[in-house]
N, C-alpha and C positions, 0 to 999 in steps of 0.2 A: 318813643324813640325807636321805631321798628324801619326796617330798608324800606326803601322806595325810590328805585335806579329812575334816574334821571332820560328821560328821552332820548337819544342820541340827534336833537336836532341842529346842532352845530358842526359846520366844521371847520372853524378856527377854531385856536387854544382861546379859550373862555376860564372865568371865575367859578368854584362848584362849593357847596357847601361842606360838603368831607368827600375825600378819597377814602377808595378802601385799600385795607392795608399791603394784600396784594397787588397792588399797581401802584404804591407809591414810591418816587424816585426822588434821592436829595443828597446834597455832599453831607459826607460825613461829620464834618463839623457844624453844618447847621443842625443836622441831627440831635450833635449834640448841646451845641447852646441852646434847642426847646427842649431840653431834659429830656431824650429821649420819651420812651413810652412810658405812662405813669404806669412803675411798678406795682402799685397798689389793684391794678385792674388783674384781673382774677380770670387765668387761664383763656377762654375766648368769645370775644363777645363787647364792643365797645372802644377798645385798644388804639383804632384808627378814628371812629367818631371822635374820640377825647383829642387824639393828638390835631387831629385836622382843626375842631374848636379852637383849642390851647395854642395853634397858630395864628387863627385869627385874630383872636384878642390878645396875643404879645404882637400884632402889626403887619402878619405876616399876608400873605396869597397865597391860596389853594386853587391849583389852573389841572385844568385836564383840557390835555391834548390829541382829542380827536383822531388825529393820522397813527396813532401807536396803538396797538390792540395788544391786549395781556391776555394769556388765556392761563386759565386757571379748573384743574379737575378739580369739583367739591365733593363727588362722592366717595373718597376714601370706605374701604369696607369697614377698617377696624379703625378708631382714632388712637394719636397715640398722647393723648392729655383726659385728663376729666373734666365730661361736659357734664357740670349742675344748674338747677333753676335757679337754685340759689345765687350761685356764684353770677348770672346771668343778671339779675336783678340786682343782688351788691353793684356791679359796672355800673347800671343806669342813674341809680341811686349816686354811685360815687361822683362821677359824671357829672350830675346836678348837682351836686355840693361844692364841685371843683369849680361851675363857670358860672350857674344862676345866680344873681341877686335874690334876697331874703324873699324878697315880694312871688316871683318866677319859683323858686324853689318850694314853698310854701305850697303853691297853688299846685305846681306839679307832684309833691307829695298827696296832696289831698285828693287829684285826681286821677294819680296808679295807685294807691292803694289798695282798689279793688281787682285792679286789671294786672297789677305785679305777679297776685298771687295771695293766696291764702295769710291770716295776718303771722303764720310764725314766721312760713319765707319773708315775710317785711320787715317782721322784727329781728329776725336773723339777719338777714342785708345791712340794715340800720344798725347793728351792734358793731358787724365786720368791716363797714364805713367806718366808723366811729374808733374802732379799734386799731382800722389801719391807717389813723392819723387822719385824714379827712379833712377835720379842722382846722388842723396846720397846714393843710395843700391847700385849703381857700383862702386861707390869709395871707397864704408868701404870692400867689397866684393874681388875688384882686389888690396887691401891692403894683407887680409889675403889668400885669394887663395896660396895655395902651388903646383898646376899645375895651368897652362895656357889650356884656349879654344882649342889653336893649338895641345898640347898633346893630348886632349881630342880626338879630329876629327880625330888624328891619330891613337890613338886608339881603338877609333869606328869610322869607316870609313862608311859615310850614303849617300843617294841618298837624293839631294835635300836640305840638310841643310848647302849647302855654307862652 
């Protein structure tokens, strides 16, 4: 689940698989009826992948429009949040627990485990999932979803995301 910016080869407003969270615009009350951004996501790292997802599969469209340019400085000297590996990997992890079916999440565990990181950061992610509800986000989640993950992936068809 690492970036991989989209081409710029459209220029009409088009369907994209996530915005980032810098460029995303929306009324406020849609905002709020997708539950804003799932709390559970840990400092930065995932925040817009999850919501952009947790859009599509409650119904929604994810469009970028072309003619509007964000600009955005990344290189900050000092941050003013803490960035962990850990905490980087709990997102992913949570992530996958929030929208994969058993089958997709299974496989996707089985094939970051190595690439997440060392097995404590894994098992540490996997407790901090675990611990921050997790379970109960997949189950109220795969209640309302009006697609499934497998639409999705059919949809957008990616390298690497199982």
């Amino acid at each position: 689940m690492d970036i991989d910016w989209l081409p710029p080869n459209r220029s009409y407003i088009h369907e994209i698989p996530f915005a980032g969270a810098a460029c995303m615009a929306m009324k406020k009350n849609l905002f709020e009826e997708l539950g804003k951004y799932d709390s559970g996501i840990r400092y930065f790292g995932a925040g817009d992948v999850e919501f952009s997802m947790r859009s599509w599969l409650l119904g929604y469209r994810v469009l970028c429009d072309p003619s509007i340019v964000c600009a955005h400085e990344f290189g900050r000297l000092q941050r003013k949040y803490k960035l962990d590996k850990i905490d980087l990997i709990h997102n992913k992890i949570r992530l996958a627990f929030s929208h994969f079916n058993s089958e997709r999440l299974t496989l996707y565990l089985e094939a970051r485990y190595d690439t997440l990181g060392n097995p404590f950061y894994f098992s540490k992610a996997m407790l901090m999932a675990i611990e921050g509800k997790v379970l109960d986000r997949r189950t109220r989640l795969f209640k309302e979803r009006v697609y499934t993950d497998d639409w999705f992936f059919k949809k957008f068809p990616m390298n690497g995301w199982i």
